[in-house]
C-alpha positions as semicolon CSV with decimal commas, in nm:
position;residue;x (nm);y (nm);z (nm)
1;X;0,000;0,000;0,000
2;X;0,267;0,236;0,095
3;X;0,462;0,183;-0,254
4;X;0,149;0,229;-0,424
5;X;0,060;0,570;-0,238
6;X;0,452;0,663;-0,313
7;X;0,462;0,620;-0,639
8;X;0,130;0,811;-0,715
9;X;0,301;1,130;-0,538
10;X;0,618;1,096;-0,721
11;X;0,357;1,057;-1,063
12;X;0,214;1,428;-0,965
13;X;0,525;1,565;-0,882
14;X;0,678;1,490;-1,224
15;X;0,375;1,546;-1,380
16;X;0,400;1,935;-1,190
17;X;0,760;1,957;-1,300
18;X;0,659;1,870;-1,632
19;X;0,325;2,139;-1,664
20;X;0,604;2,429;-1,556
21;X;0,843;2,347;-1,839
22;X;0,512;2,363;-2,133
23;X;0,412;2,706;-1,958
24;X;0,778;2,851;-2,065
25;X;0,727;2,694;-2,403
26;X;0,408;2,861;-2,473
27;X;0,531;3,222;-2,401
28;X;0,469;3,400;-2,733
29;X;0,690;3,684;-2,828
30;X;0,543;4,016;-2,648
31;X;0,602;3,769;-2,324
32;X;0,984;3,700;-2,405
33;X;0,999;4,067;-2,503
34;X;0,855;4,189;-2,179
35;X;1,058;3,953;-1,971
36;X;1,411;4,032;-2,183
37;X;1,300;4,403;-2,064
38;X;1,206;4,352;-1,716
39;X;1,586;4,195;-1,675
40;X;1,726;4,436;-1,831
41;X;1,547;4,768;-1,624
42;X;1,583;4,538;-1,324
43;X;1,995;4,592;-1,382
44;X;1,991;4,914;-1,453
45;X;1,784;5,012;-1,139
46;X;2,053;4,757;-0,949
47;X;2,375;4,895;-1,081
48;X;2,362;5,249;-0,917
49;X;2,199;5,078;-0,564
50;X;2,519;4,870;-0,567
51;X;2,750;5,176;-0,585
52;X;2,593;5,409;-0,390
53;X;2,631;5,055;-0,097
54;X;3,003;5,040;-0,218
55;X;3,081;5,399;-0,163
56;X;2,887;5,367;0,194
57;X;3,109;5,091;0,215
58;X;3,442;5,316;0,162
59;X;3,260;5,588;0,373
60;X;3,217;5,399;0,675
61;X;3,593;5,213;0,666
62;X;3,713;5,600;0,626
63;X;3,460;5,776;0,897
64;X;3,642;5,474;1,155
65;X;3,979;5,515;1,027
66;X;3,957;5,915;1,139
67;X;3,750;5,852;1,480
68;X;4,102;5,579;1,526
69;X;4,325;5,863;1,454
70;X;4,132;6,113;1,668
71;X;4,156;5,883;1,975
């Protein structure tokens, strides 16, 4: 009974696995389009959050380096 009721939840979990890959398939070309965009806005908007958390970054090590010398 137990090998019975294990292999009909492996079945649906391929069979899930399976459904996901056919959905990507059937994007038409204004989806692809529209996701190609999305990536690319998402790293533009990323780029300058990065560097303005880089030059915090360097701000910080500096701001401790003076309040050392101070002291």
């Amino acid at each position: 009974m137990k090998m019975i009721l294990a292999s009909v939840i492996l079945f649906f979990l391929l069979l899930s696995c399976s459904a996901d890959d056919a959905k990507d398939e059937e994007k038409g070309g204004i989806e692809k389009a529209t996701d190609r965009v999305a990536a690319e806005m998402v790293e533009k908007i990323k780029k300058p959050i990065d560097a303005a958390r880089s030059v915090r970054e360097v701000e910080e090590q500096r701001t401790k380096q003076e309040k050392k010398q101070i002291e």
